[in-house]
Structures are given as C-alpha cells and as structure tokens.
C-alpha positions as a Markdown table, in Angstrom:
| # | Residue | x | y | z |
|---|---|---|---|---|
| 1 | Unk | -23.7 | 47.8 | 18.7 |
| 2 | Unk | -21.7 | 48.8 | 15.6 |
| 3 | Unk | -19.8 | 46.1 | 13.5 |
| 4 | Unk | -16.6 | 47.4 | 15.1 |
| 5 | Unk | -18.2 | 46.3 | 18.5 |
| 6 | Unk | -19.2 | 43.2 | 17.1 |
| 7 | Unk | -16.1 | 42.2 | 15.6 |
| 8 | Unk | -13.8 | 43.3 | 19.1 |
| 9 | Unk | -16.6 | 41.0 | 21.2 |
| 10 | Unk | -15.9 | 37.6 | 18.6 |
| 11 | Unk | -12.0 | 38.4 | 19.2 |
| 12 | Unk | -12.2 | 38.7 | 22.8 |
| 13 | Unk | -14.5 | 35.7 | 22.9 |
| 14 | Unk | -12.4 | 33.3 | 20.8 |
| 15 | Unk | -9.5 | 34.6 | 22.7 |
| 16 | Unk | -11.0 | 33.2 | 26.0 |
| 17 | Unk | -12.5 | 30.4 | 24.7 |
| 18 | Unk | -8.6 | 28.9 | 22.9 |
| 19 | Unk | -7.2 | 30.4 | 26.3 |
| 20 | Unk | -9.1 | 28.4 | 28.7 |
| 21 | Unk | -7.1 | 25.5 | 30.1 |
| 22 | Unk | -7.5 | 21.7 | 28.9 |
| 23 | Unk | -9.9 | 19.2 | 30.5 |
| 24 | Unk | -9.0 | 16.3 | 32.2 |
| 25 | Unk | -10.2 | 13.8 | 29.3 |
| 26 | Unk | -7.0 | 15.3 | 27.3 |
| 27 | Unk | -4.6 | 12.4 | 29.0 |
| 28 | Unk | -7.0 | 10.0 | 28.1 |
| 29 | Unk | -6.2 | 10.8 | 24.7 |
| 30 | Unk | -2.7 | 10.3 | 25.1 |
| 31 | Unk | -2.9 | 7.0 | 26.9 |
| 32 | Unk | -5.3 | 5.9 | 24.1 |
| 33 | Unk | -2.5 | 7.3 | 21.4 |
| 34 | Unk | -0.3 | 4.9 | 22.9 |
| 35 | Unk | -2.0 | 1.7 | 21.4 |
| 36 | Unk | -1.5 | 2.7 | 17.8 |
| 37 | Unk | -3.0 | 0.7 | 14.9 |
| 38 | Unk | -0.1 | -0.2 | 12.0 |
| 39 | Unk | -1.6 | -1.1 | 8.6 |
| 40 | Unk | 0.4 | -3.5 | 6.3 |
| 41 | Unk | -0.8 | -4.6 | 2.8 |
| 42 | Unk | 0.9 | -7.3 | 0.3 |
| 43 | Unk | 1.4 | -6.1 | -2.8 |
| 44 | Unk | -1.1 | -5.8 | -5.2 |
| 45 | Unk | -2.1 | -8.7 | -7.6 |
| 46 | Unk | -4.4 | -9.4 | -10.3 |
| 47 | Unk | -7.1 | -12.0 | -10.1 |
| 48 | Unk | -10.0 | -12.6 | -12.3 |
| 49 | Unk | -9.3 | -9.1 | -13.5 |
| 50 | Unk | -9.6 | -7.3 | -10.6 |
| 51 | Unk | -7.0 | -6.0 | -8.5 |
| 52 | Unk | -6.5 | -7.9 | -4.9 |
| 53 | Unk | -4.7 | -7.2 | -2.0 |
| 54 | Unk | -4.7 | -8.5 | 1.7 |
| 55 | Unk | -3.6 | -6.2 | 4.3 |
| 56 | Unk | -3.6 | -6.3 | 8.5 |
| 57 | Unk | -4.5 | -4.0 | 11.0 |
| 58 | Unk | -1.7 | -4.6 | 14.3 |
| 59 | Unk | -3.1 | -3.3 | 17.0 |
| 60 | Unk | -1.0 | -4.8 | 20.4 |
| 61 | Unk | -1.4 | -8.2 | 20.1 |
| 62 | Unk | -4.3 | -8.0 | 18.3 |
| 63 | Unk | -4.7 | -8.6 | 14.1 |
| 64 | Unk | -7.6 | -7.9 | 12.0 |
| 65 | Unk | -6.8 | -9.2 | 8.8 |
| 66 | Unk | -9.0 | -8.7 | 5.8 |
| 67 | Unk | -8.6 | -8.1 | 1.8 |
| 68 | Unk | -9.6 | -5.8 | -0.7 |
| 69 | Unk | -10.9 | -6.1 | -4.3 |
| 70 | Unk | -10.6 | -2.8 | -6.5 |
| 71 | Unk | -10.8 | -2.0 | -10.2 |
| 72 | Unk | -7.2 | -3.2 | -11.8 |
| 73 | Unk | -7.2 | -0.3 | -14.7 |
| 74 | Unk | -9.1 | 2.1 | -16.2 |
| 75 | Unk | -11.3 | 0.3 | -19.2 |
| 76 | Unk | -10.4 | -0.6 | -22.5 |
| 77 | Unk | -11.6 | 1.7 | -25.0 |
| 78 | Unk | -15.3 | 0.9 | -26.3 |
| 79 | Unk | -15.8 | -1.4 | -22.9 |
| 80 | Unk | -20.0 | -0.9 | -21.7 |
| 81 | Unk | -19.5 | 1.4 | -18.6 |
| 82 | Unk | -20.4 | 1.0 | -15.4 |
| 83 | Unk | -19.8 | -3.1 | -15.9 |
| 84 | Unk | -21.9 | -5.9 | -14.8 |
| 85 | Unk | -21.7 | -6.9 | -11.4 |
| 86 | Unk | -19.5 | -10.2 | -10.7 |
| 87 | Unk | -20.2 | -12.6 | -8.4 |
| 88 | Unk | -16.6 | -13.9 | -6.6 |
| 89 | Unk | -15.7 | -16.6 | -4.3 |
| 90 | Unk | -13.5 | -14.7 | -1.8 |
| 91 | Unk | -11.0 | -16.7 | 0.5 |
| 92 | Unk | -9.0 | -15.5 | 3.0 |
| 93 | Unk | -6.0 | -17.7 | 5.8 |
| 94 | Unk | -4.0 | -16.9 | 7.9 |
| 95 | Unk | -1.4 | -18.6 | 10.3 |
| 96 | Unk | 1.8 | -17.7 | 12.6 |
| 97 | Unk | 4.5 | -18.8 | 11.4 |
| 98 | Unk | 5.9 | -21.7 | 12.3 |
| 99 | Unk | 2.4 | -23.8 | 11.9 |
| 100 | Unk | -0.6 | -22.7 | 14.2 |
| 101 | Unk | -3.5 | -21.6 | 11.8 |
| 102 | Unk | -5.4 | -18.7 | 12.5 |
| 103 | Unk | -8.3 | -19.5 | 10.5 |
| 104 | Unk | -10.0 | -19.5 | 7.1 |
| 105 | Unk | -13.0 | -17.6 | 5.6 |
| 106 | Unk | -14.7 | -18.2 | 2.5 |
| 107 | Unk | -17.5 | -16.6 | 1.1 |
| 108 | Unk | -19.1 | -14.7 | -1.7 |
| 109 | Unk | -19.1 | -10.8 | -2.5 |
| 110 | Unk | -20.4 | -9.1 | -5.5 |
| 111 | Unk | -18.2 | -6.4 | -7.1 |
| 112 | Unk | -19.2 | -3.7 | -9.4 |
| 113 | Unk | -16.6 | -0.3 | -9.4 |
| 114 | Unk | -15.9 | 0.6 | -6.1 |
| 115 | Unk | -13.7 | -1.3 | -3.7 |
| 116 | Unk | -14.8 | -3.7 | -1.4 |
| 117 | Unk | -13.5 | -4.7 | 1.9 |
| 118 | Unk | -13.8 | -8.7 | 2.4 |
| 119 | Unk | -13.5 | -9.3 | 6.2 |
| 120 | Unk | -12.8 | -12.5 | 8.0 |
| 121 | Unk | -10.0 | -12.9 | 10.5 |
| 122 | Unk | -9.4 | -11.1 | 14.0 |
| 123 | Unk | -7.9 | -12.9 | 16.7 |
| 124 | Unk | -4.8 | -12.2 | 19.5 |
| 125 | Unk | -1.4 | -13.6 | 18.6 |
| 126 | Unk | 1.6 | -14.0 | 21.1 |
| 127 | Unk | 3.8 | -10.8 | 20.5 |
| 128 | Unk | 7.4 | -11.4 | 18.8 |
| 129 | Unk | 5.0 | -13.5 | 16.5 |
| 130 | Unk | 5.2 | -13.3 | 12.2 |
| 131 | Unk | 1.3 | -13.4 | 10.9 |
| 132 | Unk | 1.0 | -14.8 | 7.3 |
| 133 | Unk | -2.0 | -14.4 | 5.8 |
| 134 | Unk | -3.2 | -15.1 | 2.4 |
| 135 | Unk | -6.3 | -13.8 | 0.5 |
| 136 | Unk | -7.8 | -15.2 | -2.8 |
| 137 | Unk | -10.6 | -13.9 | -5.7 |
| 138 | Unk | -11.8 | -16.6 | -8.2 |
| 139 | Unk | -15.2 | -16.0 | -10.9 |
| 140 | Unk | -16.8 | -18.4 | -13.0 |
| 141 | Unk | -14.1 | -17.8 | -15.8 |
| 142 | Unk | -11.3 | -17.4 | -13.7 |
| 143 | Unk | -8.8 | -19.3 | -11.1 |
| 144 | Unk | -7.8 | -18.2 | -7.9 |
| 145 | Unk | -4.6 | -16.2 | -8.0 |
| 146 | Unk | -3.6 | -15.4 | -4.2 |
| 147 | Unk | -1.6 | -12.5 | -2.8 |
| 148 | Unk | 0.1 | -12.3 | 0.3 |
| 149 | Unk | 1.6 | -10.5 | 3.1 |
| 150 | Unk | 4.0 | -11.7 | 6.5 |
| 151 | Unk | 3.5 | -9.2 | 9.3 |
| 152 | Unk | 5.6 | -9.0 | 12.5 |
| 153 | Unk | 3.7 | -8.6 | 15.8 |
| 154 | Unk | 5.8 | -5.9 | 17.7 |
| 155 | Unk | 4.4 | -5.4 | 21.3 |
C-alpha cells in the first residue's frame, strides 16, 4: 500500500469512528453534570508567615470544607533556599449560621514550599443555609491569625 493509501485508510477510519453515534452512558454524564461542585475561598491571610486561606467545596447539600497553607512571597534576598520545614498547629470550625456547630479539627502538618491542603470538615447542611467556617496556622514563634469565609448553601 503506498503512503497515499495509507493516509485515505486513517481519514476514512477516523471519519467513521467520530461519526458513529453516542452510547447510552452519555446521559449519565449529563445527569451527573447536574450536581455541580462550587468552590469558595476567604481571602487570603498571613499567619506565621505563610499565606492561609479556607475555602469550601458546595456540592447539593453537602460541604467539604478545608484550608490551605502556601508560601506568602517569594524570599528575601540572601534567605537559605529551600527553608526548613515548620511544624504548625492547624485549626479548622465551622458552624451555620445562626448557632449549630459543624465541628472542629485540630491537628499538626509540616510545611516546607509547596502548598498543603489541611482537611477536616464534611458534613450535610439544610439547604437555604449560610456555612461559616474559620481556619487557623500558629508555630512556635507565632499566634494564630484566622481567616474566614460565609458560604450560602443554594439547593
């Protein structure tokens, strides 16, 4: 077969294959679509010089709610690179508002450069409902400073 051949075969091949109708499992897709996942973060704040933030997956009903610890600049000038590792106590609440508590986690994550995801809270909250959740970072030299976000639960 020459390459002319060869190249008229691929065409009529990926012609049939992009032509041939959609399966079934396509509308599952769709219905799946439906239940969208909205994520809202507080603004960002700085906490034992690291940048925090606490954000929330919406999902129906259902939150996940969780914070983040990142790098708050690039280093100062002369500043040993990569740094040392810190040790943090993490704390992360959450309630709707108007008084019911949805929990509180506290641990202990270490943090060297890249961005770490501190997961705690998931639970199911009546729809109509505002979430407020707060997240905190403290080290050894270094007080908690905690950021927040309020996010509406739109069924």
């Amino acid at each position: 077969m020459n390459r002319i051949a060869r190249i008229a075969a691929g065409t009529a091949g990926a012609v049939a294959l992009f032509a041939a109708p959609v399966p079934a499992f396509a509308s599952a897709a769709t219905a799946t679509a439906a239940a969208t996942t909205v994520t809202t973060c507080g603004w960002s704040g700085l906490q034992a010089g690291l940048s925090t933030k606490v954000c929330a997956d919406v999902t129906g009903d259902s939150v996940v709610l969780y914070g983040q610890i990142g790098l708050a600049g690039p280093p100062s000038p002369g500043t040993p690179w990569p740094p040392a590792p810190q040790e943090l106590l993490t704390r992360l609440s959450a309630d709707v508002a108007g008084g019911t508590s949805l929990g509180a986690v506290n641990g202990r994550t270490v943090f060297t450069v890249s961005t770490v995801r501190v997961d705690g809270i998931s639970t199911t909250v009546p729809c109509g409902s505002t979430v407020h959740a707060s997240f905190s970072v403290e080290a050894i030299w270094r007080g908690p400073a905690p950021v927040t976000v309020d996010v509406p639960v739109v069924c």
